[in-house]
N, C-alpha and C positions, 0 to 999 in steps of 0.2 A: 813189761807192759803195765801200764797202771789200771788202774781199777777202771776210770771214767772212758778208757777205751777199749775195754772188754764187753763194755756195754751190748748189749744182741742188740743187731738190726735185724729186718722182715729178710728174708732172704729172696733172691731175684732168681728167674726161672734157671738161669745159668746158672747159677750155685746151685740149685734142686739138682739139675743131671748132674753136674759132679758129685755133688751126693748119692745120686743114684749110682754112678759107676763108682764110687770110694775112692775119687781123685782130691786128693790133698788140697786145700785154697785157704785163703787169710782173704778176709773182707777189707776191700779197702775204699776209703769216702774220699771224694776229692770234690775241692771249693768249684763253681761254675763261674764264667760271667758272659754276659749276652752281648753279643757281638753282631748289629741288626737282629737276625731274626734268627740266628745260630746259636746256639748255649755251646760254649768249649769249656772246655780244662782249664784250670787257672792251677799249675803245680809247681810255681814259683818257690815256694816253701812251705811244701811240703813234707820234705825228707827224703824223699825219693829221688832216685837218681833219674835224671827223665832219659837217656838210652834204655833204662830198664820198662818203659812205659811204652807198651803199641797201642797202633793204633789201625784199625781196620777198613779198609779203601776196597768200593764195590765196586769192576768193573765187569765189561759184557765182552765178548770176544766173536766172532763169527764161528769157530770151530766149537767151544765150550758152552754160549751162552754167557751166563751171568759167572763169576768167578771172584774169589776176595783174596787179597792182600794183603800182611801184615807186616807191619815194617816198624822199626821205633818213632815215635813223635816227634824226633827231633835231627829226622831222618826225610828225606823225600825217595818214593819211587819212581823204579825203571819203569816206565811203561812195555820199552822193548824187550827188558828182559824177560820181564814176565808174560809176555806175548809168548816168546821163545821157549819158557820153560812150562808153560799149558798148552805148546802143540799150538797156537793162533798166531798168523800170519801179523794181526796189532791187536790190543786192544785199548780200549777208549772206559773213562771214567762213565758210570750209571748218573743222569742228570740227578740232579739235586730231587727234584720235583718227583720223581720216579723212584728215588732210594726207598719210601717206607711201602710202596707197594711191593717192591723187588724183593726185601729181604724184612722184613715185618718189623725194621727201628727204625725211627727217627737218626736224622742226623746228629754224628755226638755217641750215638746208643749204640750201634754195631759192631757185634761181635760174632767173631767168628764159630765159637760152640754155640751161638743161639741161632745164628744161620746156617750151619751144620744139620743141626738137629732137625729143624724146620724145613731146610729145601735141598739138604745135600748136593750145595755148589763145590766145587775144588778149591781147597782150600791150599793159598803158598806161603810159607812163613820165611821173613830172611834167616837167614845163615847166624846172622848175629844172637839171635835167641838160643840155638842151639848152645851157641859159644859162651853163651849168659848162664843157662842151665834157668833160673829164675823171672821172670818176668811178668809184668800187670797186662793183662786185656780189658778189657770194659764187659761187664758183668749185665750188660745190656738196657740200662739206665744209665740217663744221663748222670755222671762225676761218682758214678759205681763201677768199680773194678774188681777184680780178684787176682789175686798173687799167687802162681802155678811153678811146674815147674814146666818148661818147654815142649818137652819129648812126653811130656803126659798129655799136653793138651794136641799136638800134632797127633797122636795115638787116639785120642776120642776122636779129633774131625777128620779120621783120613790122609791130614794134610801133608804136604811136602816141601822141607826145607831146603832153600835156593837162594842164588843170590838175586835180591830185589832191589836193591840201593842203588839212587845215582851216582 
C-alpha cells in the first residue's frame, strides 16, 4: 500500500461501532456521479471486484415491518425470496421518499451495521458473501465503504445468510 493511501480519513459512525466491537475493516473511498438527484457508485476502476461490493435494499413487509437486504451490486434481488426467508407473505421496496426517515441515510448511504445499530430491523445477507468470506458495505456515506469480513458483520447485526438473488 503506498503512503498517499494510508492517508487517515475522519471515520464514519460505522467504522466507530466496529471499532467499538474490535471488528477488523479497511476504509474504503469510492468516486460518485449524480445521476438526477441520486449520487451512486462509480467503481468502474477501481480495483475492486464489484461482486465483492453490496449493496443495501430497504424493504417493509407486513409481518416484519421494515427489513434490509444485502445482495452484490451487481446482482438484483428476490423480492420473493426474501419475503419467504423473513416469515412475510411479500414484501415491497421502502419509497425512495420515506428511505431517510426509515432508516436515518440518504439514498446511496445505507447500511446495514448503521441501521442495525439504530433500529434493529432484520437483517438478510445473500449466500454469496458468506461464500466471498470478504466483502465492501457502505460505511454510511455516500462512496464510503468498509472492507469486512462476512460472518463478522452477520454477527454484529443479528443477520442471516439466505439466498437473495434473482
Amino acid at each position: 500500500m503506498s503512503k498517499k493511501s494510508k492517508k487517515k480519513i475522519h471515520k464514519t459512525l460505522v467504522e466507530q461501532i466496529l471499532d467499538k466491537h474490535k471488528i477488523p475493516y479497511e476504509q474504503a473511498i469510492f468516486p460518485t456521479v449524480q445521476q438526477g438527484d441520486v449520487a451512486q457508485l462509480d467503481v468502474d476502476h477501481m480495483g475492486e471486484d464489484e461482486s465483492r461490493i453490496y449493496k443495501t435494499l430497504v424493504l417493509s413487509g407486513k409481518t416484519t415491518g421494515p427489513l434490509v437486504g444485502v445482495v452484490p451490486i451487481d446482482s438484483h434481488l428476490d423480492e420473493k425470496k426474501l419475503a419467504k426467508a423473513s416469515g412475510n407473505k411479500k414484501v415491497s421496496m421502502v419509497p425512495l421518499k420515506d428511505l431517510l426517515k426509515t432508516t436515518g441515510y440518504e439514498h446511496g448511504a445505507n447500511t446495514p451495521i448503521g441501521i442495525y445499530e439504530k433500529f434493529h430491523y432484520p437483517i438478510y445477507i445473500d449466500n454469496r458473501a458468506q461464500e466471498q468470506g470478504t466483502i465492501l458495505v457502505s460505511s454510511g456515506q455516500i462512496g464510503r465503504s468498509v472492507k469486512l469480513q462476512a460472518e463478522d458483520m452477520k454477527n454484529l447485526v443479528h443477520g442471516t445468510f439466505t439466498d437473495l438473488e434473482e
